[in-house]
Structures are given as structure tokens and as C-alpha cells.
C-alpha positions, -999 to 999 in steps of 0.1 A, spaced: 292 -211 702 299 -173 698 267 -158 696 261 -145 660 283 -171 645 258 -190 628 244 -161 612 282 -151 599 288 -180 584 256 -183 563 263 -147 552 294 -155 540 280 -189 523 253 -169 503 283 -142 495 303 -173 480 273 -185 458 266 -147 446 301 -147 437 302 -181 419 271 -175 399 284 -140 386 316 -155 375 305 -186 359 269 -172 343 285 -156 313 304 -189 307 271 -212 315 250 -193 291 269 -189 261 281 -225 258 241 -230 263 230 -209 235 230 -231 200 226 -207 170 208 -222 139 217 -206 106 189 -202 83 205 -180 55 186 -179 19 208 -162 -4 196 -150 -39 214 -147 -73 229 -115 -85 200 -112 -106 170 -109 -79 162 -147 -84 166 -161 -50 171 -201 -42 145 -221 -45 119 -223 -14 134 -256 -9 168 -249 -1 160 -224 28 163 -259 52 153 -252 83 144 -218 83 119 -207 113 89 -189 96 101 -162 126 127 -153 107 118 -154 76 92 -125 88 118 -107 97 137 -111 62 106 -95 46 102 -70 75 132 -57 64 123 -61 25 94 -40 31 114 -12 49 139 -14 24 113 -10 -3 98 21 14 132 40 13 136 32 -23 99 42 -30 111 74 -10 140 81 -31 125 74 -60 102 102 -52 125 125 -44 144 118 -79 116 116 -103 118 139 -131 90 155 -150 99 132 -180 91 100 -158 52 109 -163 44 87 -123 55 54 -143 76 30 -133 91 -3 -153 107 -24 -129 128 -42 -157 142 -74 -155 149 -103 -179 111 -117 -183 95 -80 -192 127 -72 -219 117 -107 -234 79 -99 -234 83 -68 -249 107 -79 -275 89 -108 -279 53 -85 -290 76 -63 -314 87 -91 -333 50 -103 -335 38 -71 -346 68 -67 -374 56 -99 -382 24 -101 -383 24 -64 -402 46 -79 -427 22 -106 -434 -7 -87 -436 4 -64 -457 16 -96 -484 -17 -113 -481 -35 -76 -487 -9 -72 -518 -12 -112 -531 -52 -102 -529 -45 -67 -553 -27 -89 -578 9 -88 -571 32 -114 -565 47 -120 -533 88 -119 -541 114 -138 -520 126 -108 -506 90 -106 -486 91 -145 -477 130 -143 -466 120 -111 -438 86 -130 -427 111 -162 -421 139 -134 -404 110 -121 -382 96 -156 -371 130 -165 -364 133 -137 -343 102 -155 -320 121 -188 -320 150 -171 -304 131 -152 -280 117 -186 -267 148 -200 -263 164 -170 -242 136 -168 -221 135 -201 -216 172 -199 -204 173 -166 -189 138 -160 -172 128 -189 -143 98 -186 -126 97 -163 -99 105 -169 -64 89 -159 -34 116 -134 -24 117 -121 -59 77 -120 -65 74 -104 -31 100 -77 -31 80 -65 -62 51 -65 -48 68 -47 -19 77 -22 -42 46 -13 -58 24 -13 -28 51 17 -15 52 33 -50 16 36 -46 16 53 -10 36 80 -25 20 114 -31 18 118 -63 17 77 -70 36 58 -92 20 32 -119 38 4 -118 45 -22 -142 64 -57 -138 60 -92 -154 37 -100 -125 16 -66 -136 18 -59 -171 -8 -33 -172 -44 -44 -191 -40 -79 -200 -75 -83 -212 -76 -54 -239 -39 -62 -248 -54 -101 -255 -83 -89 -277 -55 -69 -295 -38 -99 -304 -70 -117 -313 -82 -86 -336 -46 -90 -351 -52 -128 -357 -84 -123 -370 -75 -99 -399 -47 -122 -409 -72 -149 -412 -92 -124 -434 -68 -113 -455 -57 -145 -459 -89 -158 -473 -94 -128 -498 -67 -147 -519 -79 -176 -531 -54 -188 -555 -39 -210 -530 -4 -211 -553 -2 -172 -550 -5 -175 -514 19 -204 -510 43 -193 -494 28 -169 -469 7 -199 -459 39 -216 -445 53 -182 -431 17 -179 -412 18 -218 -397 56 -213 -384 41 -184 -368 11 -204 -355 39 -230 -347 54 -204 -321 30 -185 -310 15 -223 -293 57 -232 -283 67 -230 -247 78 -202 -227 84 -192 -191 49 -176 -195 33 -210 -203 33 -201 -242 50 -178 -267 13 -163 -271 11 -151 -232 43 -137 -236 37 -118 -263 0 -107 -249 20 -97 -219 46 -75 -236 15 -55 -255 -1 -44 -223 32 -36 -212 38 -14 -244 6 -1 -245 8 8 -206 43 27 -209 33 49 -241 43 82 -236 72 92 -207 82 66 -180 110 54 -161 132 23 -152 140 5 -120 162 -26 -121 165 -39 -83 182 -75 -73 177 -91 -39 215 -100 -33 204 -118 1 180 -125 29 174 -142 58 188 -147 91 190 -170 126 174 -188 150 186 -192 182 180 -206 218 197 -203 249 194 -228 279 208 -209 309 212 -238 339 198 -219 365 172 -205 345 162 -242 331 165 -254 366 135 -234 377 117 -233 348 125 -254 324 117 -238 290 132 -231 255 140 -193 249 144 -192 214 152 -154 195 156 -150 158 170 -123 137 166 -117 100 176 -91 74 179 -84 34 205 -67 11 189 -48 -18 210 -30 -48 189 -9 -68 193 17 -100 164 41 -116 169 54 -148 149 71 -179 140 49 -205 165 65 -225 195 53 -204 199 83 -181 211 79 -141 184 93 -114 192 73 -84 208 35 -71 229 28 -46 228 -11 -15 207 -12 12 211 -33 39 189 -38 65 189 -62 96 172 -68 131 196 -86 155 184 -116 177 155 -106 198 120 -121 212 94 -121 185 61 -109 202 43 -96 169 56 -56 176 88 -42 155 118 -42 171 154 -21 171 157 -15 139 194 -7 122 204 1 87 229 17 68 205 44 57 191 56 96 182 40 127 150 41 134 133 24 174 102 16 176 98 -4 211 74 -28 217 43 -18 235 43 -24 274 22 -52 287 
């Protein structure tokens, strides 16, 4: 044999399998790689699907929906700071269906309530309560029933995505400098002073009540107070009538004087899962790979309470698939790209 032969031909051998596996890798390892979607959209209104129908959503990704919730958050807080006038006073009502009913829902108590009083305290002097007093006390108590029913319709209970981007949101509204107060349905402001408010208001119904004791004078404001006692013990998305209204006084009492309005909606979040099986790779180490990815879309608008536009606008935030190892990775939005790289080992 020609001397250096042997050695040609395994040179060109290893040259032939260098050239194979460069050809066919891309192919091998893309018809390996199985992604899993694991979207959780959310209604147009911030209420996201229920937990349930997430299906098989890795808890990877779902870290890396509210990653990107949380970053989203802080450029709102951001904006939001750089927008706020003078007439905002640092507060901020992040409105949605379940705080318009809970305030509502407290005016109508007081008008009614103050209404009542007022008959019992006039029925007590010596004047006869008319029809015309009756027919508003049974307008106002009306009002309640309705209130129930909308909320009932209109205001589920939160869902995790919902209750956590407002939590999001106040945590960076309180980083800025100066912070924000913020109020929501899940923080109403003082709930125990708003509470004794109500109670104080029940009591000197009672009390006024009581001062007239010709039960035929008081006829009729005794069945206008029990439908009110009849509501204020109905069902609501709060658990009763009675914790919504307690909830919409704090909230009244919280935003006297100058605030302003955010109205935010999660329109989506979520992501993929996905893991690759490269053959050569699982013939020498046989292992899953598996890398996730996970963003959020956001659509925001902050106004005075009076109606005026400050700031709004999308944002949409989303890390491609990567390794989760517990650091942030590439991060890409429409507002800035920000890279923070994970730490070396």
C-alpha cells in the first residue's frame, strides 16, 4: 500500500461526516423541536380567562408573562410621572367597572339614607311624611337594586392577571419620586373608618326612627327603611350590597380633593414552551432542552377626573424563547430595548 494512504482516506472520511452533519443539522433539529402553546388571553376589559383555561401552561412562562407585566407597569408608572399635573394632587383611581359601582353604589346610600333621616327627624317634629318623600326614598332604594344587578353582571371577580397587574401598578406608582396614592377595588383606601361611617349612619337612623313613636306616622318610612335593610344584606360581587357600599366610602373619602384616572386593560399574556431534541446531541447525552418565552399587551389611558387626556397609548412587551436560569434575559419592546445578560458562571 502507498505509504500515507490509510491516513488519506480517513481524512477524507472524517471530511465526509463534517460535511453531512453541517448539511443535515439544521434539518435534524428543527423537525426535533416541538413548540407548546400556552397563550392566556384576556377580555378587552382587563378580565383575563379564568386560571383554568391557561391548559398547560409551564409556570416558566407564566413568569415571564408577569416579567413583562411588571416592566410594562414601570413605563406606565414612568409616564404617568412625567404627565401628572398639579391638579392630580399624587392620586391615582385606577377605575374600572367594580370601583364605578362602589362608588355609585355609596351615593345612592347616602341620598338615601339622608332622605330618610331627615323624614323620621321631620315625622318626630310633627309633620306628616307626604308621598312625594315615600315615592324618592322608593326611587333611591331602587337605585341600590339596580346597582346589584349591574355589578353582578358587569364586575366578576378578579383574576390573577387582572389582580396582579394592579398590584403591579401600584407597587411602581409608589417607587416614583414624588409617590402616587393609589386606589383600586382591591385598595379602597381606609376601610375600617369608612365601615364605622356606615355603622354611625345606621345607628342614627335607628335613633331617629325610635323618636317617633306613633307607629302609623312612621308607616311608611318603616317599609322604605326594611327595603333598604333588604339590600344593603342582597348579594354582590363584593359578597354583599353593604361591602360595596363600605368600599365606595373609603374610596370617596380617599379621593376628596384633586386626583386623577387610570383605566388600563390586559389585552393578552402569556407565551411558549418549547424543547428541542437534536440527534446527536440526545445521542450523547440524552436530555430534554426545554426554552420558554412569555410576554403581555397592555393599553392604558390617564385622565383628570373631570374627563381631560394626560397620557395612553399599547405596550407590548415580549422575551423570545430562551433558557430560564432565574436572571433577566434580552428584553424587547415597542417602547426601548433594554439587555441585561445573565451573570457568568
Amino acid at each position: 500500500m502507498i505509504p500515507g494512504y490509510r491516513e488519506f482516506l480517513r481524512l477524507l472520511s472524517l471530511r465526509r461526516m463534517v460535511l453531512a452533519f453541517a448539511i443535515f443539522w439544521p434539518l435534524i433539529a428543527s423537525a426535533q423541536s416541538t413548540p407548546t402553546s400556552a397563550n392566556k388571553p384576556a377580555s378587552a376589559d382587563g378580565t383575563p380567562a379564568a386560571s383554568g383555561a391557561s391548559g398547560n401552561a409551564a409556570i416558566e412562562t407564566e413568569m415571564l408573562s408577569y416579567e413583562a407585566m411588571n416592566t410594562i407597569a414601570h413605563e406606565i408608572a414612568l409616564r404617568l410621572g412625567g404627565a401628572n399635573p398639579s391638579g392630580c394632587g399624587q392620586k391615582v383611581l385606577m377605575q374600572d367597572s367594580s370601583t364605578i359601582a362602589q362608588i355609585t353604589a355609596f351615593e345612592a346610600f347616602d341620598v338615601t339614607t339622608g332622605r330618610l333621616l331627615n323624614s323620621y327627624k321631620r315625622t318626630g317634629e310633627g309633620f306628616v311624611s307626604g308621598g312625594t318623600v315615600t315615592d324618592t326614598l322608593s326611587q333611591a332604594t331602587g337605585i341600590l337594586t339596580a346597582i346589584r344587578s349591574t355589578a353582578a353582571y358587569t364586575s366578576q371577580t378578579f383574576q390573577p392577571t387582572a389582580a396582579s397587574m394592579s398590584n403591579l401598578m401600584a407597587a411602581q406608582l409608589g417607587k416614583l419620586s414624588p409617590s402616587f396614592s393609589v386606589y383600586s377595588t382591591t385598595n379602597p383606601g381606609d376601610l375600617l373608618a369608612a365601615s364605622k361611617a356606615i355603622s354611625d349612619r345606621m345607628s342614627e337612623l335607628d335613633d331617629a326612627q325610635a323618636t317617633v313613636t306613633d307607629a302609623t306616622k312612621r308607616k311608611d318610612l318603616d317599609a322604605q327603611y326594611t327595603a333598604l335593610k333588604t339590600q344593603l344584606a342582597a348579594a354582590s360581587p363584593d359578597g354583599t350590597m353593604l361591602a360595596t357600599i363600605i368600599k365606595g366610602q373609603a374610596l370617596v373619602t380617599a379621593l376628596s380633593g384633586a386626583y386623577c384616572v387610570l383605566n388600563y386593560s390586559v389585552d393578552g399574556a402569556g407565551g411558549e414552551s418549547r424543547t428541542a431534541h437534536p440527534f446527536f446531541w440526545e445521542v450523547l447525552l440524552p436530555s430534554p432542552r426545554p426554552s420558554y418565552s412569555g410576554g403581555a399587551v397592555v393599553s392604558f389611558v390617564y385622565l383628570t377626573h373631570d374627563g381631560k387626556f394626560l397620557a395612553g397609548g399599547d405596550l407590548r412587551y415580549m422575551f423570545g424563547f430562551s433558557k430560564l436560569h432565574g436572571c433577566k434575559l434580552t428584553e424587547p419592546s415597542n417602547f426601548g430595548t433594554k439587555k441585561e445578560k445573565c451573570p457568568e458562571n
